[in-house]
N, C-alpha and C positions, 0 to 999 in steps of 0.2 A: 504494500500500500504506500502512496505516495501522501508524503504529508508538506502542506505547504509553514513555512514560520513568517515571523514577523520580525525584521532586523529591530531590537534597540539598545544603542550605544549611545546613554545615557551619563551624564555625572554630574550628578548636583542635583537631579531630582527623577527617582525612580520612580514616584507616581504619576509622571506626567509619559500617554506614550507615545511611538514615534511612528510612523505610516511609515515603509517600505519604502514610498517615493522619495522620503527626504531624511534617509540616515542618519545626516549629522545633523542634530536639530539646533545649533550655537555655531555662530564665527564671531571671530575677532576680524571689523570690519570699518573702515575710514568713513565715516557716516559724516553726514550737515546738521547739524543744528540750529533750530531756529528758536528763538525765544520774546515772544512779545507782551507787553504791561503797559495795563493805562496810566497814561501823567494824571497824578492826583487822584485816585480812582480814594481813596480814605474820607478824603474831605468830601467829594461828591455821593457817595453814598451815604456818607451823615445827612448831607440837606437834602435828598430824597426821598419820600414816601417810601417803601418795601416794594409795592407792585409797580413803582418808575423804577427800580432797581432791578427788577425781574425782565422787564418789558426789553431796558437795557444791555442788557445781558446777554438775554436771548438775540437781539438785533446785533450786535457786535461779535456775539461766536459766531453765527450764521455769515457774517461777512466776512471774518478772518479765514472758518474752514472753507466756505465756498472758494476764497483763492489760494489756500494750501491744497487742496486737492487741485484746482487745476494744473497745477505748479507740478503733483504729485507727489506730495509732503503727507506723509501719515502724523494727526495727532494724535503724539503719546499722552497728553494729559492737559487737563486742565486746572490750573491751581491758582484757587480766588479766582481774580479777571486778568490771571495771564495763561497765555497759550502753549505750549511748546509741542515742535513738530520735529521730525527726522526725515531727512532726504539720502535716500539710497540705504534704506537699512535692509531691506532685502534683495534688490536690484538695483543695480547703477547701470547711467548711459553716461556715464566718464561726466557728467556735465552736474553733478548734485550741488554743488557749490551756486554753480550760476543759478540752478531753479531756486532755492533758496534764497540768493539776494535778489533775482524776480518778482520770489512772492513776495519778499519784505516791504519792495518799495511799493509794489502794488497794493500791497495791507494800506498803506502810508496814503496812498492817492484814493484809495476805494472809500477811506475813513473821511479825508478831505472834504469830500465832493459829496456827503450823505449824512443828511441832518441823521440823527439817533430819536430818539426820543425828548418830547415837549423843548425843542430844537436845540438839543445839547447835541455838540459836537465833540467827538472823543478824540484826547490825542496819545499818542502810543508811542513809547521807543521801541526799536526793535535791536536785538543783537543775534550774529549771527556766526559760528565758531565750527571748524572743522577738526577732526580727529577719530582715533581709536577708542571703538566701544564694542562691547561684546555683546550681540545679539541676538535674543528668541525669536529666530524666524518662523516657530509658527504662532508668536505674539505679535507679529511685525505687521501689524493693522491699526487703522484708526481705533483710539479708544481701549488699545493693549496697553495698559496701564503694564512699567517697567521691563518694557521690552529694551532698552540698551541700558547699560551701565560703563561708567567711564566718567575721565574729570573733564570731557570737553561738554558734558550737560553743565554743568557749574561754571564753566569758563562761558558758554555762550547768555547765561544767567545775570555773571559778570560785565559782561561788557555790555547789554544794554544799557545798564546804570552810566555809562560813559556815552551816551548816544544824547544828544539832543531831541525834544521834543519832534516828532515827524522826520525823524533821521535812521540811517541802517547803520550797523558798527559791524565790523569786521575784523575776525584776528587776523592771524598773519598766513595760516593758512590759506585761508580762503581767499585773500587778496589774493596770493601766488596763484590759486586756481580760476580767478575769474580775469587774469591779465590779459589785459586785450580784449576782453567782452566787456568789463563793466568800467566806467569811468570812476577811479575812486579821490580820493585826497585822504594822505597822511596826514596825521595829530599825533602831539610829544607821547610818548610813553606816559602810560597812568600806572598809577600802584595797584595793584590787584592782590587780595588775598592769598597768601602763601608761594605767590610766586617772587621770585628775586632772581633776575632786577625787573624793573616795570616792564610791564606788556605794551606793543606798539599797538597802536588801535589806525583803522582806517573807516572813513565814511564814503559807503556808496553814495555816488551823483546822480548815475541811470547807465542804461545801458548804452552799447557803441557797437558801429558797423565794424566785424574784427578786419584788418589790414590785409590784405596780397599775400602770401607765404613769399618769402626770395628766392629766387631759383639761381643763383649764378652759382660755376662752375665747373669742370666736367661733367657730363654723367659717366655715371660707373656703373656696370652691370645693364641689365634691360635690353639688350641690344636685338634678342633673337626676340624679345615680344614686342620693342619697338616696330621691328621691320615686321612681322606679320601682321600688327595692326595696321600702319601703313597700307601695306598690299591691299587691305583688304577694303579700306577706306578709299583706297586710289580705282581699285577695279570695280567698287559700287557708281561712284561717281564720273567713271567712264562710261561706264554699261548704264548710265540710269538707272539703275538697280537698286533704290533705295534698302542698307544694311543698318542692321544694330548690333552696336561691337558693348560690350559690359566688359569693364574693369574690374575685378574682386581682388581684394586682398583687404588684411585687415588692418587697424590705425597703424601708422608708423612703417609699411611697407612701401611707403614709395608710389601709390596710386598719384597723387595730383602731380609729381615732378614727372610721369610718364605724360600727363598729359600737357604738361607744357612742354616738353619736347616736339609732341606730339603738332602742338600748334607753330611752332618754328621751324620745323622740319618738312610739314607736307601745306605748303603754300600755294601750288599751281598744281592741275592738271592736266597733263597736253597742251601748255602753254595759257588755259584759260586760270588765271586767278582764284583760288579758295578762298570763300570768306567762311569764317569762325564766329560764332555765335555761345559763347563760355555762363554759364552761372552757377554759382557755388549754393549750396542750402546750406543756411545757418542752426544751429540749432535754437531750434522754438522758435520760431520767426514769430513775432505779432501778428503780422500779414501771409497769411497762406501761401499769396499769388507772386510773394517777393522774386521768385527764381525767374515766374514767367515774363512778371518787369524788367529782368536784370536782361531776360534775353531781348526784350523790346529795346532796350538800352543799345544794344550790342548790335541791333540790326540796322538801328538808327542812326549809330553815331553822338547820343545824347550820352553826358556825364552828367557825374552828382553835382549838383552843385550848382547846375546851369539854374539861370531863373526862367520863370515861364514864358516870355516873349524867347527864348533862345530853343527851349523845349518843342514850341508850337512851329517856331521855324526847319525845324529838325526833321520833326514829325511831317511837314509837308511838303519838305522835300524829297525823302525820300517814299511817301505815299504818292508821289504823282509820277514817279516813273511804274508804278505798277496796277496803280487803280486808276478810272476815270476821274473826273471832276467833280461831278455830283457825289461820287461815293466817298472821296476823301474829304470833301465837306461835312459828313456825318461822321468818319471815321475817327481823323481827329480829335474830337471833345473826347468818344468814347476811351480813345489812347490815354490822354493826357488825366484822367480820370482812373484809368489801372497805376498810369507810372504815381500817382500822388498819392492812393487808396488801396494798396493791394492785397482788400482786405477779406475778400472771399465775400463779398457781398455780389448782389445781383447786376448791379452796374458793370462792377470788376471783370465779373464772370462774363457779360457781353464783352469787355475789354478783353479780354482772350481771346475769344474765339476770333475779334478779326486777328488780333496779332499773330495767331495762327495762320492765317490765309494771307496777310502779309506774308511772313516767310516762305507760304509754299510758293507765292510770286515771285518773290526775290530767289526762288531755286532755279526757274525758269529762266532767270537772267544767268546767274553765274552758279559754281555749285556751291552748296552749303553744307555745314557740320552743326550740329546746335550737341553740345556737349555740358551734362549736369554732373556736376559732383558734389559727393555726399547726396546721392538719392534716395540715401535710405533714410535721411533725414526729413525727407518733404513731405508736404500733408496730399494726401488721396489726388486732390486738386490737380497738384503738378503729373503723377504720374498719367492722369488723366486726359490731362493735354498733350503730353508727349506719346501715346499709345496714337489719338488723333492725329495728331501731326504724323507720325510714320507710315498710319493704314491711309492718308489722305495721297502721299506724298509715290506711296506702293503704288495705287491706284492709278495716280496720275503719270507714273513712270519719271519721277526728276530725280535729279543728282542730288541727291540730299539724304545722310548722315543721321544716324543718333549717337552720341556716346555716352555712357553714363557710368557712373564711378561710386560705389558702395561695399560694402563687408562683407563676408562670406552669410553671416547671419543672417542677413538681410532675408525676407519674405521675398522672392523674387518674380514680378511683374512682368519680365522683358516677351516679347511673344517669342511663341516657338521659334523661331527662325534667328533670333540672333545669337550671335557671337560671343562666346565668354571667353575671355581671357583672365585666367588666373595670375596674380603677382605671386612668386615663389619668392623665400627666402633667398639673399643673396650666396653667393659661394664662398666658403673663407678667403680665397684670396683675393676676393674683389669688396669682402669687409674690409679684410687689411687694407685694401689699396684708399676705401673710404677713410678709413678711421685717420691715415696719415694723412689726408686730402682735409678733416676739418683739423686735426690735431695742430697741424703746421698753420693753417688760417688763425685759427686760437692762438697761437703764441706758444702752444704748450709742445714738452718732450714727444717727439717722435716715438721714444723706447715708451711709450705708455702703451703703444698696439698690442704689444702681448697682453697685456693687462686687462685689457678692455673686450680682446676680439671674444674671448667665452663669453662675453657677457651681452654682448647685444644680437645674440642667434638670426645675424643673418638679415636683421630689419633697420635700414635706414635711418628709421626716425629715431629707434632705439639708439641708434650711434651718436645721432647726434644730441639727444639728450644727455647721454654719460657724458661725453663732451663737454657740453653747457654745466654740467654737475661741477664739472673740475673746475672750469671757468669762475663759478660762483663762489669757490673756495673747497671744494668738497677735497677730503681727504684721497690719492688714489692708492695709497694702500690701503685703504680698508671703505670702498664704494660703495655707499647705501645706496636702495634703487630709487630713480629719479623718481618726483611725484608725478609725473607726466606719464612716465610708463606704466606703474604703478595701476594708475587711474585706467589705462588703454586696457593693460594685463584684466584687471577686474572687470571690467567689460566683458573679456572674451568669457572668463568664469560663470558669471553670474547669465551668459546665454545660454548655460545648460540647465535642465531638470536635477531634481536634488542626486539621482542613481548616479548620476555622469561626473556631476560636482564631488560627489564622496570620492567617485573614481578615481580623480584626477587628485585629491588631497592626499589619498590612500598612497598613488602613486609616487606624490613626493616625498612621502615619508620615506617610503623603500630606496627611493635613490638609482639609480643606474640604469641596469638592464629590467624590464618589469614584468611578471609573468602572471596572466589571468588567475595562476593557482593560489600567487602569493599574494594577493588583492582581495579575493575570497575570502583567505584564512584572516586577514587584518581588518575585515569586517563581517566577519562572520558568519562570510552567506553561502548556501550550499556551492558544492565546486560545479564550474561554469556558469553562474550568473553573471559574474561579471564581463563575459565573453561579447554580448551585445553591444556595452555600453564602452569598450577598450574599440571596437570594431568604427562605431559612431564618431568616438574622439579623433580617430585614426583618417575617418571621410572628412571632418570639422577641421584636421591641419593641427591641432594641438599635439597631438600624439605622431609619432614617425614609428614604424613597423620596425622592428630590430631583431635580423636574424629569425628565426624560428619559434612563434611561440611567443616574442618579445617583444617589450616594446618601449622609448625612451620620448623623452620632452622633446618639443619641437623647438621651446624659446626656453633659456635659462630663468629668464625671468617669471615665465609660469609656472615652472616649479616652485619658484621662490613665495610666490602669491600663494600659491595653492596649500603650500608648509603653514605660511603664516595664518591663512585666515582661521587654523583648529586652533580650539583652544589648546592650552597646555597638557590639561588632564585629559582629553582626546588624543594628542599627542603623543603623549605616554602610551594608552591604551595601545595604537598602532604601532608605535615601534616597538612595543615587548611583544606585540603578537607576532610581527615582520623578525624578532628577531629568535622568537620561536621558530618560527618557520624555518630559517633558514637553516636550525640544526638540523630539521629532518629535512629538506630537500640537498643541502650540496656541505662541501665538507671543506672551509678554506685552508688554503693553503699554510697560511699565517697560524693559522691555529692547530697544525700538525706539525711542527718542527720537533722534534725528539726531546726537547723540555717539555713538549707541551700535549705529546701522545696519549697520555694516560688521563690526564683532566678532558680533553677532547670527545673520548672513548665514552667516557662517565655522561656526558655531557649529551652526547648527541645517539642514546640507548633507544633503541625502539622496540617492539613488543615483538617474537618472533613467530614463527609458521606455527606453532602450536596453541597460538595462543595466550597465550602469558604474555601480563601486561607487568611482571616484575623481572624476569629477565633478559639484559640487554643484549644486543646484540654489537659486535665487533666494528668497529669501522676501522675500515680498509686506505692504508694512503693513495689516492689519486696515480701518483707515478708509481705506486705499485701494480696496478692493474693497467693490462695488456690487451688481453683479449680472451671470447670465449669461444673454443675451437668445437661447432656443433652445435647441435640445441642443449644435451643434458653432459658436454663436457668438462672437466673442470677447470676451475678457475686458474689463470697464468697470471703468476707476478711477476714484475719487473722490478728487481730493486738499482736503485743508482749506481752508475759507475763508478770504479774506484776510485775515492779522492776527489769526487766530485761536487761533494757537499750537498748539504740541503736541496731540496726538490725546490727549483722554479716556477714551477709551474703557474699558470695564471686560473685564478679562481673559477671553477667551472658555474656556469649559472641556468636560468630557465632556455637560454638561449642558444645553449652550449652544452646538449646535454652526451653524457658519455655512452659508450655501447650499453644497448639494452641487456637487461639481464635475463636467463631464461624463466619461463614460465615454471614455479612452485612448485611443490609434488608435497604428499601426503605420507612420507616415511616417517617411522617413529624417531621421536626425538632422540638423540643419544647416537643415532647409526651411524651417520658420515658425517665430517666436516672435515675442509679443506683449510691445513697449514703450512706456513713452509717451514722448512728448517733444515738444518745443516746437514751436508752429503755426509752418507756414512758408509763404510766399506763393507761393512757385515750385512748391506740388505740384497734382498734374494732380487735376483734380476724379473724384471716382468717388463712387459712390451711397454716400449715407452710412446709416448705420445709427444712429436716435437713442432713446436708454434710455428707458424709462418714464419719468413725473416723477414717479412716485408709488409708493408701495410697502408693501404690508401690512406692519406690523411688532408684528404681535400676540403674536407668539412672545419681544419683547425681546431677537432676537440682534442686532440696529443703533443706536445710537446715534437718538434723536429730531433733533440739530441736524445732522445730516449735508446737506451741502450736495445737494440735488437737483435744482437745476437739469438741462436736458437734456442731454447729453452726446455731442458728434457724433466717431464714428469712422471713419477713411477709410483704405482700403489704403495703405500705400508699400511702395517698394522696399527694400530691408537695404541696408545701406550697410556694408564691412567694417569687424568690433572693433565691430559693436555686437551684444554677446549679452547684454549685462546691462539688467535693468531700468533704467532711470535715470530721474529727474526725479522722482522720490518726495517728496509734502510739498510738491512745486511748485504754485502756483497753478493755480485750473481752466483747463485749455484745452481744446482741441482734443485728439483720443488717435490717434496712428497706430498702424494696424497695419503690422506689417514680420515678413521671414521671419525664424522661428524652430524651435527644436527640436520633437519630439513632445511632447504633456503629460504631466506625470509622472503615474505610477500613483502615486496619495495611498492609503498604509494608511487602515483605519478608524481613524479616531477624529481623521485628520491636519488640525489650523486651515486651513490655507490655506500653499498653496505653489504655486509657475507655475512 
């Protein structure tokens, strides 16, 4: 009978249980903070009636949570008439900081502009603080009263009391996280409880259009996915062929540097002139339609900034090389109406659809590319314009382009027919050729590439983050990870289900090579469950296939993430089970040197063929075992050459496993067991049985200098008190065989044991 269980790996509280779908029910996790209080609220609820205090109340939570949930802020509580909420305590989109000083100001403006009650108007500091707290994810809802714990609740507590009336405070995290989205201004350092020396505090302004990324310098790597997109963009736009090419890769991979290559590089076709139609999705746009503006911008030749006589002039020049007269007199208002409004209203919405049919006009004239990045960004709206614009463009047969540029994660939209192009991890030596390419721009040591190359797996933006670390002062001997990466890294984590998340924590505790068996055993799930969920990480890019059976990190830094976010006492839990495991699956090296034979032996005992869970069984040294000649022949040892010292051997692991052993037999205990030991002249001759001298070693599970000479084995008699292996590391001899027990049943995945 097949029984199903219930995974739960609990600590700190056994009565609470855990669903199968989410293992680990706690992390330790970089969460926002948000925390807001009414100015004065003591003195105003003295001169209030009770039920103007209720009425109150009610009208100002309902307007503070109505814009933490849009923001997507869970509140954890409400204490008196202050609020506090947490951004990304269960999921982050790398941007939890910025939705937080969002809602704040937004709290600030929605408060403003809305009498409350018998026309008292509220006013509210808000502060907002980033940091480490450890998490009840299945608390992690509006209303879960102490679902994080950590001192960045009390620091973000803290610093409203430093916020002016109608103002947002920010510590120094969050500033670092919202640079370049939010406009802020520094103020001196304040005294704050228990910390020394004062805290820098910053006040949000509002928010800001983020800046161009720089793209100067070679490019490195990309070359073979440069030129096939190319081709493929060149022969749609020859053939009229209207293509859609998708860029996937994830943050820090070097998506938007391919496509401005992209855009410098393929400039004509057959002599006719490419025009490039570019816009970026921001995250959380106010305005829906902002991308389809940005491309109206691009088509037009309009910049920010222009005033509206220079807009309307813009706008009607290039409408009258493609529409008639009558029609760009209508068209117009509707235009200059999206570029000022682009707010998913009904107007807006007409304002797309022509600047839709502009563009398919202007493909007619010359060819076109209209190319979006970060689409995984954009609301319904965008992708829905662009699905229109390709089937219009299909139809109509013109040279005209989609590109678009989003993460593997992404829900994908693109129709059947186009193009994906994958970003892969770069090659080491075209890391190193980067890291020396910013290393030397920075000012810094060359010799720092060794240092740096394990650590940014391959991903561009990662390089150049650790880069900027150093720049900023950071120590390089001892590199904490950038919060940028950090932020990127938790991203890709938090896009799995709870099965896949354990997986990949499990994973890092183990370290190395990582094998479905040893995953199992450090969460406790019957063998092969984990099998789906390693297979999934392995299609998602996280996980790299290794070998047989194995499997290792794709970014140093996701392991790094994935270690961190257990707690400690999870922590523990997994590596003493991982390091259970590993006595009964393989036998290192390290831990068999002839000091250390005998504690080894003790150590790593398992139950043998008869049963008996109290006597251990022998383990055998790795460079002692050769081969086994037949199905039921016995076992060849090889011991080291003379003078050779200690066995080098390298740790064998799930991925590396050694010849199979034969399948068990049902002799009574006591009969045979196989020893070696030392040749002796008195024994009666019997047909000997002599090893190969040779031996495929294609697969790398033996060592090249293993002694293989031939190896002769002959029957003898058991002589009493001899049940143990002996003569291990002895000099080659002669091997007798002598009676011993049945062979153990070896679990899968077991190195070697007799």
């Amino acid at each position: 009978m097949t029984t199903t269980t219930t995974t739960s790996i609990i600590v700190g509280d056994a009565r609470r249980p855990v669903t199968p779908h989410w293992p680990v029910p706690e992390e330790r996790r970089t969460v926002t903070v948000l925390f807001a209080d009414i100015v004065g609220s003591t003195a105003l609820v003295n001169r209030l009636d009770p039920e103007d205090v209720r009425a109150l109340q009610r009208v100002y939570f309902d307007t503070v949570a109505g814009v933490l949930h849009r923001w997507q802020g869970v509140v954890e509580k409400y204490v008196g008439d202050a609020v506090m909420a947490l951004f990304g305590a269960r999921q982050s989109d790398g941007f939890d900081a910025y939705r937080a000083v969002r809602a704040g100001l937004e709290i600030q403006a929605a408060l403003d502009c809305r009498p409350m009650v018998a026309d008292i108007r509220l006013r509210v500091r808000v502060g907002v603080a980033t940091g480490e707290v450890v998490v009840d994810l299945g608390g992690a809802v509006s209303g879960g009263h102490g679902v994080a714990s950590g001192a960045v609740i009390t620091a973000a507590a803290r610093l409203q009391e430093y916020a002016p009336p109608g103002a947002v405070a920010l510590c120094a995290a969050t500033a670092r996280a919202t640079a370049g989205l939010i406009t802020q201004r520094q103020l001196p350092p304040v005294p704050v409880a228990g910390r020394v020396p004062p805290a820098p505090v910053w006040h949000a302004v509002g928010p800001v259009r983020p800046g161009v990324d720089r793209h100067d310098g070679p490019l490195i790597g990309r070359r073979r996915e440069l030129a096939t997109i190319r081709d493929q963009l060149t022969v749609a736009l020859r053939e009229q062929n209207p293509c859609w090419v998708s860029l996937v890769g994830p943050t820090g991979s070097g998506r938007s540097r391919l496509l401005h290559e992209l855009t410098r590089g393929l400039t004509t076709v057959d002599g006719a002139p490419v025009h490039w139609c570019v816009a970026a999705c921001q995250p959380y746009p106010d305005q829906v339609l902002e991308p389809v503006a940005e491309l109206l911008r691009g088509v037009a030749g309009v910049r920010r900034g222009d005033g509206p006589a220079a807009v309307h002039d813009r706008l009607v020049a290039t409408l009258t090389a493609v529409f008639p007269p009558a029609r760009v007199a209508t068209a117009v208002p509707a235009l200059q109406q999206l570029l000022s409004n682009p707010d998913g209203s009904a107007a807006a919405m007409a304002g797309a659809a022509i600047c839709r049919e502009v563009l398919l006009r202007v493909a007619t004239r010359v060819p076109l590319i209209v190319a979006v990045d970060d689409v995984d960004r954009a609301a319904p709206a965008v992708s829905g314009f662009l699905h229109a614009l390709f089937n219009a463009a299909t139809a109509r047969g013109l040279p005209l382009a989609v590109v678009t540029l989003h993460q593997p994660q992404w829900a994908d939209t693109r129709p059947g027919s186009a193009h994906r192009v994958a970003i892969r991890p770069l090659a080491t030596v075209q890391s190193g050729r980067l890291l020396r390419q910013l290393l030397t721009r920075a000012g810094q040591p060359v010799a720092l590439v060794d240092r740096l190359l394990p650590l940014v797996g391959g991903r561009p933006g990662h390089a150049a983050a650790y880069v900027a670390s150093i720049v900023a002062g950071a120590d390089p001997a001892a590199l904490p990870l950038p919060e940028a990466v950090r932020r990127a890294v938790g991203v890709e984590l938090d896009h799995l289900d709870g099965e896949r998340r354990a997986v990949l924590m499990v994973a890092g505790v183990l370290g190395g090579v990582i094998s479905g068996a040893a995953v199992d055993r450090a969460l406790g799930w019957t063998p092969g469950r984990s099998a789906p969920a390693l297979r999934r990480l392995v299609a998602a890019g996280l996980l790299l296939p290794h070998h047989a059976n194995g499997y290792a990190f794709a970014a140093p830094a996701l392991r790094q993430v994935a270690v961190e976010r257990l707690p400690r006492a999870l922590r523990a839990v997994f590596a003493r089970r991982a390091a259970d495991a590993a006595r009964h699956d393989t036998v290192r090296a390290d831990a068999l040197r002839p000091d250390r034979v005998a504690a080894t032996s003790t150590g790593a005992a398992r139950a043998v063929g008869d049963g008996s869970a109290t006597r251990p069984a022998e383990v055998v040294r790795l460079d002692a075992v050769r081969s086994r000649v037949g199905r039921d022949a016995p076992l060849v040892a090889l011991a080291p050459a003379p003078g050779s010292g200690p066995s080098r051997l390298p740790t064998p692991t799930m991925a590396t496993p050694p010849a199979a052993l034969p399948r068990p037999t049902n002799r009574v205990p006591g009969a045979n067991r196989l020893r070696p030991v030392a040749p002796a002249g008195d024994v009666p001759a019997t047909p000997a049985v002599t090893a190969p001298a040779t031996r495929s070693n294609t697969g790398g599970h033996w060592p090249s200098n293993v002694d293989r000479t031939p190896v002769v084995i002959r029957a003898v008699p058991q002589s009493a008190g001899q049940d143990a292996l002996t003569g291990v590391g002895a000099p080659p001899a002669a091997i007798r065989v002598v009676p011993g027990p049945p062979l153990i049943r070896r679990p899968d995945g077991l190195a070697a044991s007799a």
